[in-house]
Each structure stands twice: as structure tokens, then as C-alpha cells.
Steps between C-alpha positions, in 0.01 A plus 500: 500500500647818411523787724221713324256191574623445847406886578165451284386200762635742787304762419194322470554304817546853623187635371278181661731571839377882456120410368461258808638747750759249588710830605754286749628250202614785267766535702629190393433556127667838491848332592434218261441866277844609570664228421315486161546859350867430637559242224336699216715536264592861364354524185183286446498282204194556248323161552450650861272734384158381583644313853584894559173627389334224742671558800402897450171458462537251815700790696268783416213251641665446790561874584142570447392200733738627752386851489134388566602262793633825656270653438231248623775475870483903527159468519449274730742654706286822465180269631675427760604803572134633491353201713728539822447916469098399497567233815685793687165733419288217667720456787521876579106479557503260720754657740737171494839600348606305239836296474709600301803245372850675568547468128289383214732651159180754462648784721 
């Protein structure tokens, strides 16, 4: 297999890793990345034309899938947000303080 396949079946396995939300194994495929795009040769030959034109069209998929899964985490990081500021409402009119965790990442 040459090298322009072996990044063509990366990138794929990349984009089902991404699509899935599998965010903890890409970790894994990025160094297996590395080690491809280390072997690429300088110039690519002609008959690795369309293996280059795949693994684009893979990357740019990728980068769009990975935009919306931060997207979709920001906002439920937002909810979250919003839900504990609504609990602390509640507990304020009921007189009982409400606990607060010494740190939570939110501020």
C-alpha cells in the first residue's frame, strides 16, 4: 500500500473517529498521522492524484465535523452554565445557601 492510500484509510478512519465523537482515540490516530506525512515523499508522483484529491475531501470533512462537535460541547457547556445559575435562583428563595464546589472549570 502506498503512502497516499495509507493516509486515504487514515483519514477516513479519522472522519468515523470524528463523526462518532470518539474524541479520546484521535489521539492515537494523529501520531499514526505524523508518522505518515513524515514518509511522504517530496514531490508527489502523478498517479497520486486522485488518493490526494480523496484524502482532501476526507480532511475538509473532518474539519467541518469537528467544528460542529465544538460547537455542539460549547453549548452544552453554556446549558450547563444556565441550569446551575437557575438552581442558585431557587435556592436563594428558599433561604438555604447553596453549595458551591471549590472549583467546577466554569469560574
Amino acid at each position: 500500500m502506498s503512502v497516499f492510500a495509507a493516509l486515504v484509510a487514515l483519514f477516513r478512519e479519522e472522519l468515523a473517529l470524528v463523526t462518532d465523537g470518539r474524541w479520546e482515540d484521535l489521539a492515537e490516530l494523529d501520531a499514526r498521522r505524523a508518522r505518515l506525512l513524515a514518509a511522504l515523499p517530496p514531490t508527489a508522483p502523478p498517479e497520486a492524484r486522485d488518493e490526494i484529491r480523496e484524502a482532501l475531501r476526507l480532511q475538509a470533512l473532518s474539519a467541518t465535523a469537528l467544528r460542529e462537535g465544538l460547537a455542539e460541547t460549547a453549548a452544552q457547556l453554556g446549558r450547563l452554565g444556565t441550569g446551575r445559575t437557575a438552581a442558585a435562583g431557587y435556592a436563594a428563595g428558599t433561604g438555604m445557601a447553596m453549595s458551591r464546589p471549590a472549583f467546577n472549570g466554569l469560574g
